[in-house]
C-alpha positions as MATLAB code, in Angstrom:
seq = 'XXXXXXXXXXXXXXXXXXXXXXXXXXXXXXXXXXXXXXXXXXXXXXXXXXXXXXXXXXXXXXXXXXXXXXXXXXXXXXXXXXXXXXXXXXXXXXXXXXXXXXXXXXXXXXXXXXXXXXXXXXXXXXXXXXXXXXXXXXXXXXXXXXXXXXXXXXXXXXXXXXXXXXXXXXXXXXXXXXXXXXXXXXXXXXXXXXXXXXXXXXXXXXXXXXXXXXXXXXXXXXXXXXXXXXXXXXXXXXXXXXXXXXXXXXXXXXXXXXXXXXXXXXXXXXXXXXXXXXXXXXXXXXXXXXXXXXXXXXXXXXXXXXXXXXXXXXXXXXXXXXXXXXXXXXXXXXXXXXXXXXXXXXXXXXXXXXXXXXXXXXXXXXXXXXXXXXXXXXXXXXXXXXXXXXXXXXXXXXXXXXXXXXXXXXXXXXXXXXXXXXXXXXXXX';
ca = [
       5.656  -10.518  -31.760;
       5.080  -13.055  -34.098;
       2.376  -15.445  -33.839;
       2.982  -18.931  -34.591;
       0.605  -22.115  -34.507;
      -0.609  -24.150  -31.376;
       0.862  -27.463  -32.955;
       1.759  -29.050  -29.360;
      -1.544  -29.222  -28.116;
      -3.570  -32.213  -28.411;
      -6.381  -32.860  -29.889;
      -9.636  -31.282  -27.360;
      -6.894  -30.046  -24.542;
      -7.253  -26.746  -23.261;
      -4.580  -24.411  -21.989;
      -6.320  -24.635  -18.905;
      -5.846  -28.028  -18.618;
      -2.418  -28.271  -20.078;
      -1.098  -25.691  -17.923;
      -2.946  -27.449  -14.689;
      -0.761  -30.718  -15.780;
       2.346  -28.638  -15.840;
       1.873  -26.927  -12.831;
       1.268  -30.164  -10.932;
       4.323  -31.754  -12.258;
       6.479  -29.101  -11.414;
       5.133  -29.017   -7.711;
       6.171  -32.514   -7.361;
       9.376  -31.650   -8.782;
       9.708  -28.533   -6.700;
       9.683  -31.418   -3.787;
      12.279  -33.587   -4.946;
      14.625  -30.470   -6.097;
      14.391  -28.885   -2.612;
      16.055  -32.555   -0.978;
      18.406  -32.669   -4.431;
      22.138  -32.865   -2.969;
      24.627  -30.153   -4.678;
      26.325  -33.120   -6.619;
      23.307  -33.882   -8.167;
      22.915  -30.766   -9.334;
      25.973  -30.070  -10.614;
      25.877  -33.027  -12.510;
      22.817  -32.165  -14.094;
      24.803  -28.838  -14.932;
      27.149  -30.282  -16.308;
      25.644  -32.666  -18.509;
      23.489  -30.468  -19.801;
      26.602  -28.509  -20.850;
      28.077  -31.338  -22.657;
      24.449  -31.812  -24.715;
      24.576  -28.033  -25.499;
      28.057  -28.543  -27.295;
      26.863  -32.427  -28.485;
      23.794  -30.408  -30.045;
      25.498  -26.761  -31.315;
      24.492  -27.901  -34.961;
      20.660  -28.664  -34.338;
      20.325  -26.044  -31.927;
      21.729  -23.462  -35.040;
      19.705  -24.791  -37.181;
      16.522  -24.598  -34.948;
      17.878  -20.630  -34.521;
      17.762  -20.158  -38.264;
      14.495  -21.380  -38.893;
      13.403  -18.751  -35.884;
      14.995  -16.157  -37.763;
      13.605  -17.058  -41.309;
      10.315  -16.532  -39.434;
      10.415  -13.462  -38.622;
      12.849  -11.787  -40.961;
      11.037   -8.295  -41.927;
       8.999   -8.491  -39.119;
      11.565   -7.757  -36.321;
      14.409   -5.246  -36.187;
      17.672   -5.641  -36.828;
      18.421   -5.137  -32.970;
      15.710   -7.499  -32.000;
      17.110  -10.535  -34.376;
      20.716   -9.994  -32.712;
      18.577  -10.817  -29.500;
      17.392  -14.081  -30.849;
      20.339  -14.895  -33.073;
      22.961  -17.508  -32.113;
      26.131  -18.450  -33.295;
      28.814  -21.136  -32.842;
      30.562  -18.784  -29.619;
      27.051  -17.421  -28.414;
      26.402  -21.430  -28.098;
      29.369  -21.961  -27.031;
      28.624  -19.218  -24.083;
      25.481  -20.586  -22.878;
      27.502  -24.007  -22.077;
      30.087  -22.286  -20.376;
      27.217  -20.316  -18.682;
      25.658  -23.739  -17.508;
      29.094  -24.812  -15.930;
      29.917  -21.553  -14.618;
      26.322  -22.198  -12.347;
      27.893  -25.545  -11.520;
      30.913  -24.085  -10.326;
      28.909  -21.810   -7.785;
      28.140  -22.373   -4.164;
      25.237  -24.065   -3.539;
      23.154  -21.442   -1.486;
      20.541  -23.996   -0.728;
      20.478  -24.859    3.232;
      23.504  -22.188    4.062;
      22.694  -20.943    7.514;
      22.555  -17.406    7.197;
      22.615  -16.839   11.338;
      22.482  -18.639   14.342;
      21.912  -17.107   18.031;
      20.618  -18.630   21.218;
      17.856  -17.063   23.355;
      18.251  -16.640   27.270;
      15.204  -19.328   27.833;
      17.665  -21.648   25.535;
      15.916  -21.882   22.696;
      18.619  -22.173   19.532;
      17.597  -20.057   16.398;
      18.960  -20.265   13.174;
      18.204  -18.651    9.428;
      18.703  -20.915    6.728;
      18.324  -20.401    3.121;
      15.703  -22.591    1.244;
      14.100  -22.913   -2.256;
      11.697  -20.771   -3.096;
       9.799  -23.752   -4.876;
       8.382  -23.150   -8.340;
       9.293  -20.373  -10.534;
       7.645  -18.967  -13.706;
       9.489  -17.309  -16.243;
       7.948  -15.789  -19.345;
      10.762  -14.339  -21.484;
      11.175  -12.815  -24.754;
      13.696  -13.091  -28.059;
      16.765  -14.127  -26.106;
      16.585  -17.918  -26.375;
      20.180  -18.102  -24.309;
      17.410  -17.333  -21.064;
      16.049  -20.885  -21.531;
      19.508  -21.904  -20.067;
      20.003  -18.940  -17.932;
      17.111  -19.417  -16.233;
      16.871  -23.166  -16.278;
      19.857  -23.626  -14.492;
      19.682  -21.051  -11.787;
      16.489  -22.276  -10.611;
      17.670  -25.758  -10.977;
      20.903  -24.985   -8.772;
      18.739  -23.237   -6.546;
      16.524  -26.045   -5.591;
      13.680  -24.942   -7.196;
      11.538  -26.101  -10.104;
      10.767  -24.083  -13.604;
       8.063  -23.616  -15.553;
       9.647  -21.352  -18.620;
       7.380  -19.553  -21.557;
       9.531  -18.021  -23.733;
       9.128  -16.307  -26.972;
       6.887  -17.525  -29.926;
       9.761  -15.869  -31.965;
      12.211  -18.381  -30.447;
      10.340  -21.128  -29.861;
      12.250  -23.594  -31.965;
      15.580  -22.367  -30.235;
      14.367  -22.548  -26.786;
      12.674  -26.073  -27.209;
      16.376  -27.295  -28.529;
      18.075  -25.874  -25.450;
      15.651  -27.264  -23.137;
      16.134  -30.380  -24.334;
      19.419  -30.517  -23.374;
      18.615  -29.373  -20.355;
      16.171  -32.238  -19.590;
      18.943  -34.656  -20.922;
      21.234  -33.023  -17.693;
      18.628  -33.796  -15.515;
      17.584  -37.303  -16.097;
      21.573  -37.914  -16.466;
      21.824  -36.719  -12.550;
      18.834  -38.758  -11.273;
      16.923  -35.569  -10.893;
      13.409  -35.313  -12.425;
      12.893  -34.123  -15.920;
       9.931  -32.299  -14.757;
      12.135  -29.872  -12.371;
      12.756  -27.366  -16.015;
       9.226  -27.777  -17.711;
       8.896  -25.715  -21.176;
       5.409  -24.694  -22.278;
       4.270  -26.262  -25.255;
       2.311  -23.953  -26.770;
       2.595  -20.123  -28.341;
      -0.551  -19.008  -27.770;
      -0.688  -16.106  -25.696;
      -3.438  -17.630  -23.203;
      -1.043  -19.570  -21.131;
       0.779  -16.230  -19.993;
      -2.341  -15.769  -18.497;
      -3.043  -19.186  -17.610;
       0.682  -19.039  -15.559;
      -0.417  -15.583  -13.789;
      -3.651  -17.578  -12.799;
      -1.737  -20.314  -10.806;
      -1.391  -19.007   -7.501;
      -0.497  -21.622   -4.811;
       1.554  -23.721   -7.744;
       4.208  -21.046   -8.936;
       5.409  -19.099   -5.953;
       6.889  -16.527   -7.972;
       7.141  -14.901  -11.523;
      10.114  -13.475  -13.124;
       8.928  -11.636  -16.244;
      11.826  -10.610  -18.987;
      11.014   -8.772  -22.026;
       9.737   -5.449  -23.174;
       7.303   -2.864  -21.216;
       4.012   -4.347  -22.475;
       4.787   -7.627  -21.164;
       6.224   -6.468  -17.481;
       3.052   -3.872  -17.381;
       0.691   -7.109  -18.134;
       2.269   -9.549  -15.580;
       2.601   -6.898  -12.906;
      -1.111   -6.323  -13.371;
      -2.495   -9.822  -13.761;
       0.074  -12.192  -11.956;
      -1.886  -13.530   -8.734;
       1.792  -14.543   -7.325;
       5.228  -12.480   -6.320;
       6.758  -11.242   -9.395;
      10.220  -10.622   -9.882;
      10.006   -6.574  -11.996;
      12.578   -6.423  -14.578;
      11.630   -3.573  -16.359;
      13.130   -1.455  -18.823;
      16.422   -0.875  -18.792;
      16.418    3.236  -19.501;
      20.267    3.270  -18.669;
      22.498    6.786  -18.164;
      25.637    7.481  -18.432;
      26.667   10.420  -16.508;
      30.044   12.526  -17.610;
      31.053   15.092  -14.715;
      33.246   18.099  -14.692;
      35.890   16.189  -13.263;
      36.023   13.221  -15.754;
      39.020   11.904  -18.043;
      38.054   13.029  -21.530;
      39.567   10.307  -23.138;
      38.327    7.145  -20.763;
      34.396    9.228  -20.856;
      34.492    8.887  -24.902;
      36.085    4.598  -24.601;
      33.379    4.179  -21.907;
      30.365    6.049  -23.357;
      31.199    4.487  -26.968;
      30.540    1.193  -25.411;
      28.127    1.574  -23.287;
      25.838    2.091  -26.182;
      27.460    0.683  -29.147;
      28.805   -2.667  -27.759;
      25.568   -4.388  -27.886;
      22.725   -2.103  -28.169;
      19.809   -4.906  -27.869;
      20.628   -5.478  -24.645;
      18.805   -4.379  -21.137;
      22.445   -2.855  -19.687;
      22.778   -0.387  -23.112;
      22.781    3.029  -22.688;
      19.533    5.360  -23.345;
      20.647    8.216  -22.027;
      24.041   10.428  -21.902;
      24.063   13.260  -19.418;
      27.178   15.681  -19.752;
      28.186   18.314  -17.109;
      27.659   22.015  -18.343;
      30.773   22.813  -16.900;
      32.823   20.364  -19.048;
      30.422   21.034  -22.125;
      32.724   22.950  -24.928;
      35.491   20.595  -24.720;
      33.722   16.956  -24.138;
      30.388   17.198  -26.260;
      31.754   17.641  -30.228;
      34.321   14.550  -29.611;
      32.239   12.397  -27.499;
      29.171   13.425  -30.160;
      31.462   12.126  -33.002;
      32.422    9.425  -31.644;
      28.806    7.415  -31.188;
      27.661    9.092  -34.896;
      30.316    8.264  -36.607;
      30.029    4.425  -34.953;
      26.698    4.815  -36.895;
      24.488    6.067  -33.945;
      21.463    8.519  -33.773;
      21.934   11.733  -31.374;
      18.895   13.166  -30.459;
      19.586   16.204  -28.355;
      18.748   19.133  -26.378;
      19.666   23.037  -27.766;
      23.515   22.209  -26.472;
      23.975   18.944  -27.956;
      22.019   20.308  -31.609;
      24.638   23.305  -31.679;
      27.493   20.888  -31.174;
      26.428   18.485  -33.853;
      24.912   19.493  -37.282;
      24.354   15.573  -37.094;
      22.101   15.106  -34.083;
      18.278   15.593  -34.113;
      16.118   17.208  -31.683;
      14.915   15.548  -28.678;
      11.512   15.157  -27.863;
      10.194   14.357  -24.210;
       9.300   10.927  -25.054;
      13.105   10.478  -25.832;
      14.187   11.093  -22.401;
      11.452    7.770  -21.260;
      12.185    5.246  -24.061;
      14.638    2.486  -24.169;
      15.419    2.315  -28.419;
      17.189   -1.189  -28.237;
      18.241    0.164  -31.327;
      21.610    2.326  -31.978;
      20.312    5.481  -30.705;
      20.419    8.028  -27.786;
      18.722   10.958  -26.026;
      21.921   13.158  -24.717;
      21.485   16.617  -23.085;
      23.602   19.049  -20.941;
      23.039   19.265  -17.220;
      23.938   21.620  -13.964;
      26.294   19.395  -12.463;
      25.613   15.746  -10.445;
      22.849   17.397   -8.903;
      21.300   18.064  -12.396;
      21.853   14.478  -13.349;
      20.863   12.484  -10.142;
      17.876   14.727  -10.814;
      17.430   13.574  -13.973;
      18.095   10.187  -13.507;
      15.751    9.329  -10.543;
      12.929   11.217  -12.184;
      13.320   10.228  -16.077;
      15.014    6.239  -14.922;
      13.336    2.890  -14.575;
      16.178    2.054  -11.431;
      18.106    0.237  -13.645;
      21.596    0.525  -14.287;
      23.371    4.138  -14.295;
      26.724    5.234  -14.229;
      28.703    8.087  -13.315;
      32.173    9.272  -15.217;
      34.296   11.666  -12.483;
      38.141   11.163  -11.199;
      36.583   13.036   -8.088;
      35.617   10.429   -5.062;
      33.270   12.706   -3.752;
      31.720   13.955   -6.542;
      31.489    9.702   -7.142;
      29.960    8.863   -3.791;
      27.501   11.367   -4.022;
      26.445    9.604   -7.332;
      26.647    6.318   -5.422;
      24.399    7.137   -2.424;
      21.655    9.217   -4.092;
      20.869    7.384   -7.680;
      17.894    4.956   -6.791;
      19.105    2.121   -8.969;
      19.500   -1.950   -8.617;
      23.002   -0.984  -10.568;
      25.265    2.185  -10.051;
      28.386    2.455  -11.710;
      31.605    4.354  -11.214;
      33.566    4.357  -14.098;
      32.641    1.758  -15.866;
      30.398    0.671  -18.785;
      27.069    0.005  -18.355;
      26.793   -3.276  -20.448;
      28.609   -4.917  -17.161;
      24.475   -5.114  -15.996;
      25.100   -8.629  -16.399;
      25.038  -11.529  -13.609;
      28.120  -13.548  -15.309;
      29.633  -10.002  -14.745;
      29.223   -9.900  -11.414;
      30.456  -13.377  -10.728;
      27.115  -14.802  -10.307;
      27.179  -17.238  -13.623;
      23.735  -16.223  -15.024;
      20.967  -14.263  -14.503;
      17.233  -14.718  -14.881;
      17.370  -11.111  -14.960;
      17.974   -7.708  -13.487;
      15.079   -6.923  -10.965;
      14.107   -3.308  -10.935;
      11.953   -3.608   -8.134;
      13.170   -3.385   -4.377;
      11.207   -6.196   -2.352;
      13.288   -9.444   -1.955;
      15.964   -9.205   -4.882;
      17.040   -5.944   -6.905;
      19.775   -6.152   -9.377;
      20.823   -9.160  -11.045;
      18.800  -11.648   -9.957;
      20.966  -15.185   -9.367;
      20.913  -18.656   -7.811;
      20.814  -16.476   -3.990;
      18.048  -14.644   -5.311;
      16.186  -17.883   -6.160;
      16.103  -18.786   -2.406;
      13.938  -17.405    0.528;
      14.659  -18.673    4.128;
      12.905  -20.438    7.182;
      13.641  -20.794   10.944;
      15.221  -23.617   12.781;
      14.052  -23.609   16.521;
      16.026  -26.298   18.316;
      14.593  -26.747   22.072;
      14.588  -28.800   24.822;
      11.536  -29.118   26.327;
      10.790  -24.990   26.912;
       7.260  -23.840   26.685;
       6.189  -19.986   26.669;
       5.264  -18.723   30.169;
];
């Protein structure tokens, strides 16, 4: 990551005491957010939408001079994290009104049953109050994230990436614009000011004023907030993804679906790591499905099966079959069958997203019920690891862990719940 100055800080303020400030504001704000009515909030949405587009030319030109920073520094795959364009702009205001469009989960009553002494229960979804984010490269999580906790109810404090700090600070501007357009407070989506890596663990610090923290970026980061947060945090770790091709797949849909499910997009979380193919389908599928990701300009590296298949591939080490590349390459090997590869999977996975390739239900159901992932596919690319995918509008992330919200993590996911005990007059015997 690339280190960049601590400009925003005044002169004799401490992190400390900057983050303090931040953390207070945003507790008030948590307050006022948790009363907000959905019109306010979609407003806000909204608006903050219509700034995105008003602003496409100064938020580009904020991305470029993120880029220029780090050009040489960063991989190829990494800058296609952080780059924008016109359309990728153009996507994170449609993203914003997408979360508009959404039910508002805040205050749905999630059950209701009466007790024999009288007493009227009912489950109701609240905020969860203030949410920390830290976040790397991506600066199109600003939004994400901003908004979800916003519709939510909640309040945001968001650290993202020193390598995208000038992109991120543009979006969140328009974001504050949205909310001070609605009547909402501007302190609800707080961005922190500064790049130094001291207020990551300044934010872990704050327990009793952020209630939760969702960390996004690469293993180093996760493994630090999982070990220092003092708070509930939200796992998304890597995203070691398989695809799975069984005896009984279609040849032709395995080498569409494979080909994308690495190549599409290969910085993302949902790209695949790892291809598994069935022994039993081994002479016919390898060589084409093998050509198909070299030729598209991707690196094989293989067990003994795959190596005799390919001249082109490179031998796999063990590390291979534990490391998400971002980058256009994959470990592939041959196994015994769908139990070879849910074996695989649950030992060699981080419970991400994996999917199976099989025109046999069973075979697919098996697959289903015994991979020990947030995501399982049937069919299907894994790039669809994606909350706008799934109908949900954004993500803040794909949660990898199984306590409270696994998967991607959206505006329901960004609510907890509380009893309401109507009585009249009972008291416990």
């Amino acid at each position: 990551m690339v280190a960049l100055s601590n400009t925003d800080l005044k002169g004799g303020e401490s992190i400390e005491s900057v983050m303090a400030a931040i953390g207070a504001r945003a507790r008030v704000a948590a307050g006022q957010m948790a009363l907000a009515s959905t019109e306010a909030k979609n407003k806000a949405l909204v608006a903050a939408a219509a700034a995105i587009r008003r602003e496409s030319d100064a938020i580009l030109v904020a991305n470029r001079r993120d880029i220029d920073s780090v050009k040489g520094k960063l991989s190829e795959s990494m800058i296609d994290r952080l780059a924008l364009d016109a359309k990728r702009v153009e996507g994170i205001a449609k993203g914003l009104e997408e979360v508009a469009a959404l039910p508002d989960p805040v205050g749905t009553s999630l059950a209701r049953w009466t007790r024999p002494n009288g007493l009227d229960i009912e489950r109701v979804r609240v905020p969860l109050g203030v949410i920390g984010v830290i976040y790397e490269s991506r600066p199109n999580v600003t939004a994400d994230a901003g908004a979800l906790c916003l519709k939510a109810g909640n309040a945001a404090i968001l650290r993202g990436g020193s390598e995208s700090t000038h992109s991120s600070r543009a979006i969140h501007a328009c974001l504050v614009e949205g909310t001070k357009a609605a009547g909402l407070p501007a302190d609800a989506i707080q961005i922190v000011p500064t790049t130094d890596r001291e207020a990551v663990g300044a934010m872990l610090r704050m327990a009793g004023v952020i209630d939760v923290i969702v960390p996004r970026g690469g293993r180093s980061l996760v493994e630090r907030v999982m070990n220092e947060a003092r708070m509930p945090v939200f796992a998304h770790l890597e995203g070691l993804c398989h695809v799975y091709v069984d005896r009984d797949a279609d040849l032709e849909t395995a080498r569409k679906i494979v080909l994308n499910a690495k190549m599409r997009r290969v910085s993302v979380c949902g790209a695949a790591e790892t291809l598994l193919i069935d022994r039993a389908i081994a002479d016919k599928a390898l060589k084409p499905i093998l050509a198909d990701l070299i030729d598209a300009g991707c690196e094989v590296r293989g067990d003994a099966a795959v190596l005799a298949a390919d001249a082109r591939a490179v031998a796999a080490t063990e590390s291979d079959w534990t490391t998400e590349y971002l980058e256009p390459i994959i470990s592939a090997r041959v196994v015994d069958g769908v139990a070879g590869a849910i074996a695989h999977i649950n030992h060699h996975g981080s419970h991400h997203t994996d999917s199976i390739l099989t025109e046999n239900e069973a075979t697919a159901e098996r697959f289903l019920n015994e991979i020990d992932s947030g995501i399982v596919l049937v069919n299907a690319s894994t790039q669809f690891a994606d909350g706008g995918e799934f109908g949900m509008g954004a993500e803040i992330g794909i949660s990898t862990g199984k306590m409270h919200a696994r998967g991607p993590v959206g505006v329901e996911q960004l609510t907890s719940y509380k009893y309401k005990v109507r009585g009249r007059g009972q008291v416990r015997p």
